[in-house]
N, C-alpha and C positions, 0 to 999 in steps of 0.2 A: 412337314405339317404336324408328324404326332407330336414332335418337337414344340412345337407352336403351344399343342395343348395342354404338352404339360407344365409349361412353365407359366400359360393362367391358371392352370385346374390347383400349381401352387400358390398363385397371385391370391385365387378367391378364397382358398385354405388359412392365409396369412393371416387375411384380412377378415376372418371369421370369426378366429384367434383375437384377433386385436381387438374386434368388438365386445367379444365375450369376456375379455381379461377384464376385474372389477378391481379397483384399488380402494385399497382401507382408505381413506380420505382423512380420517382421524388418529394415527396412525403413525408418528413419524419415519419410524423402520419400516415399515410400510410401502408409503410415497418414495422411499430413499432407494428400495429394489425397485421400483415404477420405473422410476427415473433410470436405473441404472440398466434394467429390460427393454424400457423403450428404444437409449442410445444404443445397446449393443445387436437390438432388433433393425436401427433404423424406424422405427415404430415412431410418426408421426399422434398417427393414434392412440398411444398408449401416455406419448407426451402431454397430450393437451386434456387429459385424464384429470393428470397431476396440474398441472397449469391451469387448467378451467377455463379455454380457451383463449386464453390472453397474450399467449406467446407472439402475439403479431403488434403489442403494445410494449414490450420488452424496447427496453434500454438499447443504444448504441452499442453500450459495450457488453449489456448482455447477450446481443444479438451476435456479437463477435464472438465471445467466449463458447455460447452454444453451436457454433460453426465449428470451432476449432477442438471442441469435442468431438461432435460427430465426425470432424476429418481423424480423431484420434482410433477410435473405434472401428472407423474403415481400414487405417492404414497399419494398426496396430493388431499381432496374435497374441495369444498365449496371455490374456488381461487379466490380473486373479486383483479381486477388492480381498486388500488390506483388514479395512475395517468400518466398520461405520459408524458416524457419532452424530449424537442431538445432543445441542448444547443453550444454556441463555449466559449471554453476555452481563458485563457487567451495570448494562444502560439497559437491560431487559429485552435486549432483543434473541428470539431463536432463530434457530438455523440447524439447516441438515448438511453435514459434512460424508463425503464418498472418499476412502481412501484408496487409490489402486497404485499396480505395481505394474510394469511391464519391460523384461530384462532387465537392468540393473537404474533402471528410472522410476520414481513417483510421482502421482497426479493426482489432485484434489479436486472433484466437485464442489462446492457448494453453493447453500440456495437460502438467502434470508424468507422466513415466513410469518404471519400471523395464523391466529384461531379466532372464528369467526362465531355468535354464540351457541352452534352445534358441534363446536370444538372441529371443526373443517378447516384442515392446512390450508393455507391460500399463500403458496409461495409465490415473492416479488421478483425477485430476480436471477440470476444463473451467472457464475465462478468457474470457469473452467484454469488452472495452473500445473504449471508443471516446475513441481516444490524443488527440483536440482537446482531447475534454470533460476531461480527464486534466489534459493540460499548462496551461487557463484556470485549473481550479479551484486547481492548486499556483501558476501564477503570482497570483494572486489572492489567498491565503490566506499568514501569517504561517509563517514559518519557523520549526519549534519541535522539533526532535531530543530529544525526552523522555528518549530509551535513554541518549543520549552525553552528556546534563549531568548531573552529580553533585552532589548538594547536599549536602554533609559534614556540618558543626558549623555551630551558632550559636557566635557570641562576641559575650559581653556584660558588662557589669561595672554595677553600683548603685552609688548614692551611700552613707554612712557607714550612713543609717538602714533600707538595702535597702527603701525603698518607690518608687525613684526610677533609672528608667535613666541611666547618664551616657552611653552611645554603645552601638552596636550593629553589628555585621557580619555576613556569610554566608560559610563555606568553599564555595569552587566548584572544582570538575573539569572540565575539558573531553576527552571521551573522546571526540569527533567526528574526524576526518580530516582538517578544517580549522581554519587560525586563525580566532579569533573577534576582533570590533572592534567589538561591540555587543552589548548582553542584558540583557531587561527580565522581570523574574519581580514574582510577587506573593508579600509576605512576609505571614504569619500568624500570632499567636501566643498562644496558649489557656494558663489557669492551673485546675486541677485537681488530682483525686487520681487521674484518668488521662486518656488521650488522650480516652475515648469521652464522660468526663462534663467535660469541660473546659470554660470558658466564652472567647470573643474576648477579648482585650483588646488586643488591636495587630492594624491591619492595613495594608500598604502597599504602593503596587505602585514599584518600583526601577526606572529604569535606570541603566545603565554603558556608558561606553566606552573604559574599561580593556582594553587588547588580553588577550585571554585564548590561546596560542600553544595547540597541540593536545598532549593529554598535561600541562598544567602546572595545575596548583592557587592558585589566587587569592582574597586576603579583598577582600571588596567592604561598605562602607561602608553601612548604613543610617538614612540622614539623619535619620526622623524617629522614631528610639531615643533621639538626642541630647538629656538631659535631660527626659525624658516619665513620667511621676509614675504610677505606679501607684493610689497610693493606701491599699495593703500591703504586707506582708511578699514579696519577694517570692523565692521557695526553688528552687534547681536542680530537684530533683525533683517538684517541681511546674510545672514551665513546659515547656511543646513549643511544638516551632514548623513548621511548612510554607511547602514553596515551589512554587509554582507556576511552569510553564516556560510564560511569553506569546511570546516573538519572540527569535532571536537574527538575526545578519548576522555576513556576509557570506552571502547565500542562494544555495547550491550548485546549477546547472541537472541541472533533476527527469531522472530515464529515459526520461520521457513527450515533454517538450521537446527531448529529444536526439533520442529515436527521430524525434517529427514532421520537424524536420531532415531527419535519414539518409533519409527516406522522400518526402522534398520535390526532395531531390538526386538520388535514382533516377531519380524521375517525370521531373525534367529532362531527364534523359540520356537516358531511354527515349523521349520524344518529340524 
């Protein structure tokens, strides 16, 4: 029984705490120890401070990421923050970043926010990573900037009796940031009365290491168009084609790889 009492006489102690705890609102370092008090309190209370009670309107996969926080925080000792940063993007948006450390791993909070016209944080949503697992799976996985390759036109030309390719190319763009000096796509090419009811009749997967400079447009060579029989007619409006983006190179270090870095050279210096 005294048992009993002292573990509400700490319930109602907690929770006395958590009402009286007042967060700068205004404030981003601020809200960014809120945040970080409340996860390591378990402090519901101290969350929806900072949140302004909206956390029950949170995202999918904010709802996810803030789960898997506060499972970090349970299952994890010895939690030391790194660092903390308020930053704006380059499209104007802020955000509060939490860096921690825990044994020889790091993990990132972050929380995109608005200021409201009392200059009142009203952060949107909640970032929970674990910046290792981040930078393995990018160093590990093929480099493939979907957004920044362009696949223009096909060029193509038949033989006299159009049932016969004589050679085949692809228009490319590179709208990346960087030169390219390598890029492997998969080509596709369906004949029909449309895209949806079209049947395969070519398919190949391409590389090049044709430099492709950023900003510039290049035809690339599809070897195995070179004299490949159809076996019909075969008519511009009836042929499409697809590309799939597999890999290119030169592969650019991820934010993940950079942060782990920055966050390696802290730790250095702090001990």
């Amino acid at each position: 029984m005294k048992n009993i009492y002292i573990y509400f006489g700490l319930l109602f102690l907690l929770t006395i705490y958590s009402c009286q705890y007042k967060v700068d609102n205004s404030d981003p370092f601020k809200v960014a120890e809120a945040i970080d008090k409340g996860l390591r309190k378990n402090d519901t209370v101290i969350l929806k401070k900072v949140y302004a009670y909206h956390m029950d309107s949170f995202s999918v996969d904010s709802k996810k990421n803030f789960q898997n926080a506060k499972y970090f925080f349970r299952n994890h000792s010895k939690i030391k923050v790194i660092k903390i940063d308020t930053i704006t993007t380059w499209f104007g948006e802020k955000l509060i970043e939490i860096f921690y450390k825990s044994g020889k791993e790091y993990y990132q909070i972050r929380s995109y926010y608005k200021q409201d016209i009392n200059n009142i944080i009203k952060p949107e949503d909640f970032y929970f990573s674990d910046i290792n697992k981040e930078c393995d799976e990018y160093n590990n996985s093929p480099y493939k900037p979907t957004n920044s390759i362009k696949f223009k036109n096909l060029i193509w030309k038949t033989d006299y009796f159009g049932r016969t390719f004589k050679h085949g190319a692809i228009e490319i763009q590179n709208n990346s940031e960087i030169d390219l000096n390598y890029l492997k796509l998969r080509i596709t090419l369906t004949y029909g009365t449309s895209v949806w009811s079209s049947e395969i009749i070519f398919n190949q997967t391409v590389e090049s290491y044709k430099p492709i400079y950023k900003g510039d447009i290049v035809i690339i060579e599809i070897p195995g168009m070179t004299d490949y029989y159809i076996g019909y007619k075969i008519d511009k409006n009836n042929l499409f084609f697809g590309a799939d983006l597999i890999e290119v190179k030169p592969k650019p270090e991820s934010y993940w790889c950079k942060t782990l870095n920055e966050l390696n050279n802290i730790t250095i210096e702090k001990e």
